[in-house]
N, CA, C and O atoms as a CHARMM CRD file, in Angstrom:
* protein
*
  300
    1    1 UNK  N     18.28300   6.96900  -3.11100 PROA 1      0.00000
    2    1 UNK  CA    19.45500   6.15400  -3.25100 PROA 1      0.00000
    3    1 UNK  C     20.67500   7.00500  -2.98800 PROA 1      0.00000
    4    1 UNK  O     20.57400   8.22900  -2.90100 PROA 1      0.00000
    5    2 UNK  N     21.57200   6.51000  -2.88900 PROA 2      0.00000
    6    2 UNK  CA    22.77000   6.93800  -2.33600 PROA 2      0.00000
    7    2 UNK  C     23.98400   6.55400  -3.11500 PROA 2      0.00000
    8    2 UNK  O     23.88100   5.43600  -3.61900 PROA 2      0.00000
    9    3 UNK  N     24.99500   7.11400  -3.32700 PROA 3      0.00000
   10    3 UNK  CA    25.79900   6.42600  -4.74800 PROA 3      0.00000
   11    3 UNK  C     27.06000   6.78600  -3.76400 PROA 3      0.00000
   12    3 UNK  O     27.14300   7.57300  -2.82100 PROA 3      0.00000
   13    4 UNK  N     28.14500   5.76500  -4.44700 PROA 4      0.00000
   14    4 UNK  CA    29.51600   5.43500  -3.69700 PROA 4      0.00000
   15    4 UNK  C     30.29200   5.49200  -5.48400 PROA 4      0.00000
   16    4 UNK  O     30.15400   4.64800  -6.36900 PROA 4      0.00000
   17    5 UNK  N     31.20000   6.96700  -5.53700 PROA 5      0.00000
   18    5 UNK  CA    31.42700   7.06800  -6.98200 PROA 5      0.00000
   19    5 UNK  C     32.61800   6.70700  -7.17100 PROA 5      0.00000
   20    5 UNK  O     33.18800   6.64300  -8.26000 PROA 5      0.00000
   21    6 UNK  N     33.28900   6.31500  -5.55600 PROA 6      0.00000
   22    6 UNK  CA    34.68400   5.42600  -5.96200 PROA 6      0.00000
   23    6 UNK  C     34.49600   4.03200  -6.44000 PROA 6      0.00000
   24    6 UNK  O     34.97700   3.56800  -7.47400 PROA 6      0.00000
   25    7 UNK  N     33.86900   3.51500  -5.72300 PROA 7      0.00000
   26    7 UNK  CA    33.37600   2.01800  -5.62100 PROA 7      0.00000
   27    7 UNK  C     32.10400   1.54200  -6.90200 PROA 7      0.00000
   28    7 UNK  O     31.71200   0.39000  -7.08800 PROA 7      0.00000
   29    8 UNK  N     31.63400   2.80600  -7.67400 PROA 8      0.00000
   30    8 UNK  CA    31.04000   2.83900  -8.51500 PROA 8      0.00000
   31    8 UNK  C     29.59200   1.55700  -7.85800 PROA 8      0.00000
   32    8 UNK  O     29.40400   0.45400  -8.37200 PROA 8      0.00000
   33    9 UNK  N     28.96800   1.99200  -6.94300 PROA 9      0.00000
   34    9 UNK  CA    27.71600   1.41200  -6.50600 PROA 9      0.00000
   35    9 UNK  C     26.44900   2.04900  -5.92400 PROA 9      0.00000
   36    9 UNK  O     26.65800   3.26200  -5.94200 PROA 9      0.00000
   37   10 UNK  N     25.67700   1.89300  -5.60200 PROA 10     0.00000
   38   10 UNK  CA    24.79000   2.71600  -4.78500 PROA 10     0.00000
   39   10 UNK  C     23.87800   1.64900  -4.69000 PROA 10     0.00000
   40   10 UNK  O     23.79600   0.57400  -5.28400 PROA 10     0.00000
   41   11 UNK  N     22.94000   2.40900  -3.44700 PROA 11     0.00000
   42   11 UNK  CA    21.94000   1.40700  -2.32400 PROA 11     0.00000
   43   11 UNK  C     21.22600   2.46600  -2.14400 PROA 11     0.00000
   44   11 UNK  O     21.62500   3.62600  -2.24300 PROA 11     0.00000
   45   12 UNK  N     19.67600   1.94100  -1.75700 PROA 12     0.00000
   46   12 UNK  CA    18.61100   2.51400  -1.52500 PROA 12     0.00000
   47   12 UNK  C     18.78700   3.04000   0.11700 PROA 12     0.00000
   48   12 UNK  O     19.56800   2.57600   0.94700 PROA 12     0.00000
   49   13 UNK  N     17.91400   4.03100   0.27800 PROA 13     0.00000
   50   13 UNK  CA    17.97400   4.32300   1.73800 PROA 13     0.00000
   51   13 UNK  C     16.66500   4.75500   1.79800 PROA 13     0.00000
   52   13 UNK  O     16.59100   5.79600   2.45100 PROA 13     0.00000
   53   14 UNK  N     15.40400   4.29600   1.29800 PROA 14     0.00000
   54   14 UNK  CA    14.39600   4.40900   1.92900 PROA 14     0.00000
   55   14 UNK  C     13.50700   3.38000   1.06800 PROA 14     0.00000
   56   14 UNK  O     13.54300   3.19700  -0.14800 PROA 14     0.00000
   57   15 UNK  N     12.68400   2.74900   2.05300 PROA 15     0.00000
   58   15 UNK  CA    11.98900   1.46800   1.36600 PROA 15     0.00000
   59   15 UNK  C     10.90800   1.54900   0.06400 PROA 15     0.00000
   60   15 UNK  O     10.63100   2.73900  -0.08700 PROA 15     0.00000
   61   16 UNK  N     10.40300   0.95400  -0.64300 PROA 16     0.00000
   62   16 UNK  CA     9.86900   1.17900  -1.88600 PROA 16     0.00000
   63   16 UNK  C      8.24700   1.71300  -1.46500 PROA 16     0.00000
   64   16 UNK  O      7.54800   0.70800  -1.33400 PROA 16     0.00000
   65   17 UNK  N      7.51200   2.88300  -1.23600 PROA 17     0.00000
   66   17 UNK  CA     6.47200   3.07700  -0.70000 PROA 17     0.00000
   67   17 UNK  C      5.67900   3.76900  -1.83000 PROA 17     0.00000
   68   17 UNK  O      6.27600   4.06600  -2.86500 PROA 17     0.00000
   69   18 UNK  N      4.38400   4.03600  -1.68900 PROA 18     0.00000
   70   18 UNK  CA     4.09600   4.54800  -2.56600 PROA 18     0.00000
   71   18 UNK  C      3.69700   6.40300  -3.06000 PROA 18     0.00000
   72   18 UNK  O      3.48800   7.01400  -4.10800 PROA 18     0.00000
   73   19 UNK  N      3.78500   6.81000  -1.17200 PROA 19     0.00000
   74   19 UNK  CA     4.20300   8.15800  -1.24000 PROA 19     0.00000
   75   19 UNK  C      5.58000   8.88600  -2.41100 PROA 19     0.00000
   76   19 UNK  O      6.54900   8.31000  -2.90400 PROA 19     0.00000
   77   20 UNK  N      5.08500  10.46100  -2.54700 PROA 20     0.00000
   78   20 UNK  CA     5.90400  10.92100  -3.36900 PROA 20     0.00000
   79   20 UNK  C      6.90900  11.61000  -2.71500 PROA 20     0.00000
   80   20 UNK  O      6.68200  11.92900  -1.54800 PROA 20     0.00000
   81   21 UNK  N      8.02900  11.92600  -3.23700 PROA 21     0.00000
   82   21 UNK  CA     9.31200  12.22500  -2.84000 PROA 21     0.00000
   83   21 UNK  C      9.74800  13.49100  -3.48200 PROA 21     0.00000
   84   21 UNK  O      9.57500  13.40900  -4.69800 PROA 21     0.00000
   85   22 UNK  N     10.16500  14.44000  -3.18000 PROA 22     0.00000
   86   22 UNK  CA    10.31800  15.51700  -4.45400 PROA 22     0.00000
   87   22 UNK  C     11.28800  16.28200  -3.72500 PROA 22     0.00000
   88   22 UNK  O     11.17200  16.44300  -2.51000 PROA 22     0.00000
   89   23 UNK  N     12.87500  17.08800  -4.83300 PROA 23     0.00000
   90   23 UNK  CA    13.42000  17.98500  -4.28700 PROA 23     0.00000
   91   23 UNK  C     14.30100  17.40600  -3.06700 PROA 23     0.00000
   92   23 UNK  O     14.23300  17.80000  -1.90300 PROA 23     0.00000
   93   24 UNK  N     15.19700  16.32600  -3.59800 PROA 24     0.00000
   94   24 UNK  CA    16.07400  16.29700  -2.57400 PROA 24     0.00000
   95   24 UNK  C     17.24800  17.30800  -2.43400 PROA 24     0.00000
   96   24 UNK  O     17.42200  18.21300  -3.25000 PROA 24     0.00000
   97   25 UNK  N     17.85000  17.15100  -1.61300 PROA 25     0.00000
   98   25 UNK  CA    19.13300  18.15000  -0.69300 PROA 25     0.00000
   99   25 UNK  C     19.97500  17.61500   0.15500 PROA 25     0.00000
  100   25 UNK  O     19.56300  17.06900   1.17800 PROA 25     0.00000
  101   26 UNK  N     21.56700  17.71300  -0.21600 PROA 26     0.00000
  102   26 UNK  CA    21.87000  17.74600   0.96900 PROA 26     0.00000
  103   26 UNK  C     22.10700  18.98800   1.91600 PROA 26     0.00000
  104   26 UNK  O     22.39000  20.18100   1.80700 PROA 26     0.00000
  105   27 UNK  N     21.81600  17.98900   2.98100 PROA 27     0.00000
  106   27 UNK  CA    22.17600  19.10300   4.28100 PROA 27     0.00000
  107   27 UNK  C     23.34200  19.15500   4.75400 PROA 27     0.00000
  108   27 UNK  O     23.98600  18.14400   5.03300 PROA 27     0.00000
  109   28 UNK  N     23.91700  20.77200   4.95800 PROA 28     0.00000
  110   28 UNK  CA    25.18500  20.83800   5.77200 PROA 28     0.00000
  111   28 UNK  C     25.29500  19.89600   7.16700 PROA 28     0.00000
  112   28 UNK  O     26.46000  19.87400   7.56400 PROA 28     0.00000
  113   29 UNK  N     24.44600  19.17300   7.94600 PROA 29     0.00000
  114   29 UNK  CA    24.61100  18.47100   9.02400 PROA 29     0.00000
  115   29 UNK  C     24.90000  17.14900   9.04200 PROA 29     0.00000
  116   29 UNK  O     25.04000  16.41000  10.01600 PROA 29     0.00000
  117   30 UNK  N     25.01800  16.78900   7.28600 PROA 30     0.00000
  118   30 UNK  CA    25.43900  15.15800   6.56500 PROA 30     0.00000
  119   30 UNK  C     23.56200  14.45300   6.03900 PROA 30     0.00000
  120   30 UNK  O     23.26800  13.35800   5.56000 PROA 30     0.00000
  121   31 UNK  N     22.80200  15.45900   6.34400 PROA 31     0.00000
  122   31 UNK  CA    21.83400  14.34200   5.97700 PROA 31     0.00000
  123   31 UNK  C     21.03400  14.86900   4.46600 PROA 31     0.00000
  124   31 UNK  O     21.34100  15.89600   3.85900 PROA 31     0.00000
  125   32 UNK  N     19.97400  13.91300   4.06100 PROA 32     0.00000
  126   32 UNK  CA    19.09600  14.54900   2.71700 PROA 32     0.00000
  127   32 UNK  C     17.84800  14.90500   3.40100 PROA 32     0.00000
  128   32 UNK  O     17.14500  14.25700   4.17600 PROA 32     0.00000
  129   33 UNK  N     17.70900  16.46200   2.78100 PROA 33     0.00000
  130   33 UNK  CA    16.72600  17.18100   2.83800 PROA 33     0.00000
  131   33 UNK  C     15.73900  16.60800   2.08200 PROA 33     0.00000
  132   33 UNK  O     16.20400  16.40600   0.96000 PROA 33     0.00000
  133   34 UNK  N     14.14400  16.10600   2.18500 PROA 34     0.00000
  134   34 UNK  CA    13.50700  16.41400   0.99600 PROA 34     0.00000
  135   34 UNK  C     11.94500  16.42800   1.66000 PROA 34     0.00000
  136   34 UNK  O     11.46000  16.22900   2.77300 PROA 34     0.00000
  137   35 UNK  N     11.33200  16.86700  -0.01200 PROA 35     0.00000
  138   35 UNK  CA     9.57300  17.14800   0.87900 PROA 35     0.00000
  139   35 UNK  C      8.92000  15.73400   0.29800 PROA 35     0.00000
  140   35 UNK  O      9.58300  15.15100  -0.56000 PROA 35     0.00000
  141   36 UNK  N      7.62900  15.13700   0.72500 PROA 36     0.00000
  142   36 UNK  CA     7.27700  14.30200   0.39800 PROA 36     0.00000
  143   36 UNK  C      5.50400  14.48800   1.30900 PROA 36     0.00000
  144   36 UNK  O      4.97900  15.39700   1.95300 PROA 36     0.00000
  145   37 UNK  N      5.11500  13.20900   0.92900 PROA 37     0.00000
  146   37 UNK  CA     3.67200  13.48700   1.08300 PROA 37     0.00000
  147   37 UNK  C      2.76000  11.97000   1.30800 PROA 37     0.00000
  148   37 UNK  O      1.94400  11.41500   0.57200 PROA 37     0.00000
  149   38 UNK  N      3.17000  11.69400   2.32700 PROA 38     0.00000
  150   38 UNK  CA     2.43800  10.47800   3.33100 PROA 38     0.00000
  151   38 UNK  C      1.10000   9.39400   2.59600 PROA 38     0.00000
  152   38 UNK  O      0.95300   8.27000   2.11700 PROA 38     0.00000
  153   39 UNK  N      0.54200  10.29500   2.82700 PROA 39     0.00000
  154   39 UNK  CA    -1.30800   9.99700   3.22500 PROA 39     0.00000
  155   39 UNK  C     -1.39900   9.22400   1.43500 PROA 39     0.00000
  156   39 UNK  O     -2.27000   8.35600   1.37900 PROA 39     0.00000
  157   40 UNK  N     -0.76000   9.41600   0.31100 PROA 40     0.00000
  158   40 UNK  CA    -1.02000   8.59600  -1.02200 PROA 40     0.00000
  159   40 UNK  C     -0.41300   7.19300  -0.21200 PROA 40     0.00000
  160   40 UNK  O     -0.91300   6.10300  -0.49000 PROA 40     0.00000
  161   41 UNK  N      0.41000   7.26800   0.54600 PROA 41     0.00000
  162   41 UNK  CA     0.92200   5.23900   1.41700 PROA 41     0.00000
  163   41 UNK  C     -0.38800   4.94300   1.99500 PROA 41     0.00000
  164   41 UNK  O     -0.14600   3.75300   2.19700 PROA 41     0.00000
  165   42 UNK  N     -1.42800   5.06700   2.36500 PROA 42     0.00000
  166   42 UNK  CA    -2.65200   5.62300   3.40000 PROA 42     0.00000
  167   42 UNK  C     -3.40200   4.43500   1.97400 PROA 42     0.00000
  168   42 UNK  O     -3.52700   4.91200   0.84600 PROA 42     0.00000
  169   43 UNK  N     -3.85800   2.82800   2.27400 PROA 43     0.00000
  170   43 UNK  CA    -4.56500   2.03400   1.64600 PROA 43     0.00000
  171   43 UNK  C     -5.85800   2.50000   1.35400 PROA 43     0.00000
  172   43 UNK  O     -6.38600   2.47400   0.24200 PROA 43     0.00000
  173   44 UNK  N     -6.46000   3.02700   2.63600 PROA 44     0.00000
  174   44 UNK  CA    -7.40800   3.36700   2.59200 PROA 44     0.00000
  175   44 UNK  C     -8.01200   4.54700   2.07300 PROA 44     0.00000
  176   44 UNK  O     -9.19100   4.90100   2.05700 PROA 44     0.00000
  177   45 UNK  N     -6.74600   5.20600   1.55700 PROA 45     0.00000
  178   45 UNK  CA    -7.25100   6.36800   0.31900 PROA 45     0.00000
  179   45 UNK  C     -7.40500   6.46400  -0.99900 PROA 45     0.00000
  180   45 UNK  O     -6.47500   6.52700  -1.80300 PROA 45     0.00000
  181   46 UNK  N     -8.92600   6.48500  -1.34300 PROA 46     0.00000
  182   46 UNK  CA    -8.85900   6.08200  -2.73700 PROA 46     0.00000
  183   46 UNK  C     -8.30000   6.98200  -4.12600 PROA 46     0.00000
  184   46 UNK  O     -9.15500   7.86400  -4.21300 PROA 46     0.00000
  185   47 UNK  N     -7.95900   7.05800  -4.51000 PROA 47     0.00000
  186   47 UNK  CA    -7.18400   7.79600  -5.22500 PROA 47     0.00000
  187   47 UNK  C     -8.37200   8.77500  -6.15900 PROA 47     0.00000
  188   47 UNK  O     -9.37100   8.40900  -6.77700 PROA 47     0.00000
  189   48 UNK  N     -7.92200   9.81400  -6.00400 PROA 48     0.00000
  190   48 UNK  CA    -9.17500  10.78800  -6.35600 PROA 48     0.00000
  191   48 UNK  C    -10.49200  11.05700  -6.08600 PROA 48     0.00000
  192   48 UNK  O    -11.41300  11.54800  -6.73800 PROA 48     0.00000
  193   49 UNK  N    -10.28700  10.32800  -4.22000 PROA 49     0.00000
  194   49 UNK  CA   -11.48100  10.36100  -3.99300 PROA 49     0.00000
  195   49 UNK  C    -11.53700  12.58600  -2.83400 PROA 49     0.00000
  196   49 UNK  O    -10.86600  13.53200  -3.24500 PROA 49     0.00000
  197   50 UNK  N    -11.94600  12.62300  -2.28300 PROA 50     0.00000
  198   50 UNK  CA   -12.08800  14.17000  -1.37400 PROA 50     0.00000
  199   50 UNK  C    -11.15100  14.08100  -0.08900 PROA 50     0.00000
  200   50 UNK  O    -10.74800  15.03200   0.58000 PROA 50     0.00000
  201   51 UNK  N    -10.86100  12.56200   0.13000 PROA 51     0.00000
  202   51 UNK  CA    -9.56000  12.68000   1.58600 PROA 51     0.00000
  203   51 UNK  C     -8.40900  12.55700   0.73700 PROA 51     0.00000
  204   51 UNK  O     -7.41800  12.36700   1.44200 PROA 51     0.00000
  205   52 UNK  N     -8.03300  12.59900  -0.92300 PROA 52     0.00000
  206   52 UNK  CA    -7.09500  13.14200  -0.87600 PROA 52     0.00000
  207   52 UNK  C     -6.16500  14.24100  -0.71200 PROA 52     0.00000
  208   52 UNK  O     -4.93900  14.27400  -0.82300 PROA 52     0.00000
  209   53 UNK  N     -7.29400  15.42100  -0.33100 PROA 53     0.00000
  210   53 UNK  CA    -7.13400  17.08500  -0.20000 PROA 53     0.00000
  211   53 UNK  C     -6.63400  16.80100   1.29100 PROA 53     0.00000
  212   53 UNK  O     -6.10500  17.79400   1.79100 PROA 53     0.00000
  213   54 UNK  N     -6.67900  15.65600   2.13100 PROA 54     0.00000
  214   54 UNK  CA    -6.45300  15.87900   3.17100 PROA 54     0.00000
  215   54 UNK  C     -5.11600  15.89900   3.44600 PROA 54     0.00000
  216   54 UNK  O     -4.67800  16.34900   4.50500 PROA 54     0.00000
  217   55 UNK  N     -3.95300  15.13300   1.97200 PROA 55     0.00000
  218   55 UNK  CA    -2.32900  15.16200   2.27300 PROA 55     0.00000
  219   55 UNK  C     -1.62100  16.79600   2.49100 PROA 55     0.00000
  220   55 UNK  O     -2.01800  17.94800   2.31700 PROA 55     0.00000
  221   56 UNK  N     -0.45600  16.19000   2.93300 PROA 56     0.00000
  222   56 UNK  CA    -0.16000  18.11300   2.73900 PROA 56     0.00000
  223   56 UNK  C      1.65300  17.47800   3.04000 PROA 56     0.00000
  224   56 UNK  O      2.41200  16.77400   3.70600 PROA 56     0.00000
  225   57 UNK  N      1.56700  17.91900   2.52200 PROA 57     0.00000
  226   57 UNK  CA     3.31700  17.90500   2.18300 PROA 57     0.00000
  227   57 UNK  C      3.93500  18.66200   3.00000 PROA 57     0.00000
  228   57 UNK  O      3.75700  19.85500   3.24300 PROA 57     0.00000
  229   58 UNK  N      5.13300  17.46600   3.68200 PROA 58     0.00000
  230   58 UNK  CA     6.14100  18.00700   4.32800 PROA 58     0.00000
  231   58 UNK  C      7.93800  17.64000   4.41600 PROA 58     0.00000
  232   58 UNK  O      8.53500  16.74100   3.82300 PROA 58     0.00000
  233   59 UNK  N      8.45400  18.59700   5.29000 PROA 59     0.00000
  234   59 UNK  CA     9.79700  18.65000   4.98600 PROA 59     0.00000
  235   59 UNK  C     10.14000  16.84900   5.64200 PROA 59     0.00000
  236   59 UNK  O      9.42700  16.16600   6.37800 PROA 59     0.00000
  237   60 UNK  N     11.03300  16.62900   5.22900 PROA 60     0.00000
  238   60 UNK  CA    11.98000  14.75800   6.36700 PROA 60     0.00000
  239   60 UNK  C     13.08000  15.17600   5.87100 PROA 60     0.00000
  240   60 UNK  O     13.56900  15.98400   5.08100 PROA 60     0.00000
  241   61 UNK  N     13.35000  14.20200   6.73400 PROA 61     0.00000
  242   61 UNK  CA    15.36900  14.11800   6.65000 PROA 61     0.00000
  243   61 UNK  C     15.47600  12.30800   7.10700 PROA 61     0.00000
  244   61 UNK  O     14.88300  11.52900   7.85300 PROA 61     0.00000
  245   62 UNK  N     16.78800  12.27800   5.98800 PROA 62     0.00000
  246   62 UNK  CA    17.07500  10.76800   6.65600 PROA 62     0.00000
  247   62 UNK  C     18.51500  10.88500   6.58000 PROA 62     0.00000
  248   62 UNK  O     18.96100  11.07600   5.44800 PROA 62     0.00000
  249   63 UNK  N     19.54000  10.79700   7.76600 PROA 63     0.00000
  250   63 UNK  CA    20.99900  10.59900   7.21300 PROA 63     0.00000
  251   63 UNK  C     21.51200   9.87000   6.53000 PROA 63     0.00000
  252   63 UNK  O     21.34200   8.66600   6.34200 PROA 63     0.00000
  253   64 UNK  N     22.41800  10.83700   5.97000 PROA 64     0.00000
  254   64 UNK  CA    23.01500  10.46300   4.17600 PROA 64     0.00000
  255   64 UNK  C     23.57600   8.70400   4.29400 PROA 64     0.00000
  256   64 UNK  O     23.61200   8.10000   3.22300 PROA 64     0.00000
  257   65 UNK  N     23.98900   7.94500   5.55700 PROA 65     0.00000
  258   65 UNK  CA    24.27400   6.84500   5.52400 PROA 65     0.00000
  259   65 UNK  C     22.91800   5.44300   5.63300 PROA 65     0.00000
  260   65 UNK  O     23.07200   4.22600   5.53400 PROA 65     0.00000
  261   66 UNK  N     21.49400   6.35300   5.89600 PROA 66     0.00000
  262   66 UNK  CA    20.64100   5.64800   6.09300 PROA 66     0.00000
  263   66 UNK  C     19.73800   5.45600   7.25900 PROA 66     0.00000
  264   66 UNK  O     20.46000   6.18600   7.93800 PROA 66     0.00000
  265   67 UNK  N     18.66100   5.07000   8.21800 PROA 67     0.00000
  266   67 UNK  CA    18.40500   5.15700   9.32500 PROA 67     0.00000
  267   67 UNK  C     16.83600   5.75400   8.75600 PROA 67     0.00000
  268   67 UNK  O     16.18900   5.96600   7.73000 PROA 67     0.00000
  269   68 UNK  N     16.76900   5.85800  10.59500 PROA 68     0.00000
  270   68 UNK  CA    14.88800   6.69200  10.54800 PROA 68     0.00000
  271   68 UNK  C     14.54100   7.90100   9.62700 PROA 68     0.00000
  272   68 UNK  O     15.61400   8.23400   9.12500 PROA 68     0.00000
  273   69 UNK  N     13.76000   8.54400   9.26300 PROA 69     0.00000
  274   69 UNK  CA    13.43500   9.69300   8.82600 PROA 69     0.00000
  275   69 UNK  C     12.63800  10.42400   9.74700 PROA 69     0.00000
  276   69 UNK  O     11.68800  10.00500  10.40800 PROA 69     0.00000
  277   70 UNK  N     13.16600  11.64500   9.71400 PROA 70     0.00000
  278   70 UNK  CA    12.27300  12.56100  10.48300 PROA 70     0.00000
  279   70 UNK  C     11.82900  13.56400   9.63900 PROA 70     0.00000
  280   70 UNK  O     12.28400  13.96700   8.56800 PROA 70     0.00000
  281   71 UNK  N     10.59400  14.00000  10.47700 PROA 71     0.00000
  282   71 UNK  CA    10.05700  15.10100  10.23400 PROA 71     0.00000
  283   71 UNK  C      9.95500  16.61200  10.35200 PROA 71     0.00000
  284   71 UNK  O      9.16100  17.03500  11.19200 PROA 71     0.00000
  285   72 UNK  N     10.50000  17.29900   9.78300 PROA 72     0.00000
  286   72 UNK  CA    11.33400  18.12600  10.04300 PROA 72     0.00000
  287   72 UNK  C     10.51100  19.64600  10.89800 PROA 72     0.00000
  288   72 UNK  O      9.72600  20.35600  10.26800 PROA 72     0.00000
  289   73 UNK  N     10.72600  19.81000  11.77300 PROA 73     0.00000
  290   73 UNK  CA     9.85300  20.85500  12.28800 PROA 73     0.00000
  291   73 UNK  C     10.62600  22.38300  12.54700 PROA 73     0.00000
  292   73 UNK  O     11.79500  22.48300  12.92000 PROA 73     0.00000
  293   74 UNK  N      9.65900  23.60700  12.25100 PROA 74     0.00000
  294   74 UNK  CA    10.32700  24.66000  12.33500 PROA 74     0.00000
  295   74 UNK  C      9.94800  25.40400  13.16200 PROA 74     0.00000
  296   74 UNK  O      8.72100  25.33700  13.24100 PROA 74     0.00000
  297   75 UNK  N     10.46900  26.26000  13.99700 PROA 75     0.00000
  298   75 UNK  CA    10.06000  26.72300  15.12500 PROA 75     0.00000
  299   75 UNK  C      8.93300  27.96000  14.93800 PROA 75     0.00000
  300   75 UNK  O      8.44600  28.50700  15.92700 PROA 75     0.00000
């Protein structure tokens, strides 16, 4: 979520999923840094079953006004 502390409001900027989210940031380039971890959104993974070893957590970014998320890659 995103908060407007003049206007005293805030709005979501990423849809209600069931992946985890952890360690947000902002970034000097205007956007939020954070790590998160896919494959628990993945229906077909049963929860504590052996393809859950298969998630692996990574960096996204979504700009601070809202839009796509990317995946953040390092050279």
């Amino acid at each position: 979520m995103i908060a407007d502390l003049t206007a005293k409001t805030y709005r979501q900027l990423l849809p209600d999923e069931r992946y985890n989210r952890y360690w947000p940031m902002w970034g000097a380039d205007g956007a939020i840094y954070y790590v998160a971890d896919p494959l628990p959104n993945d229906k077909s993974v049963a929860p504590g079953s052996p393809d859950v070893r298969k998630s692996a957590n990574n960096i996204y970014k979504i700009p601070a006004s809202g839009g796509q998320t990317d995946a953040v890659h390092v050279p």
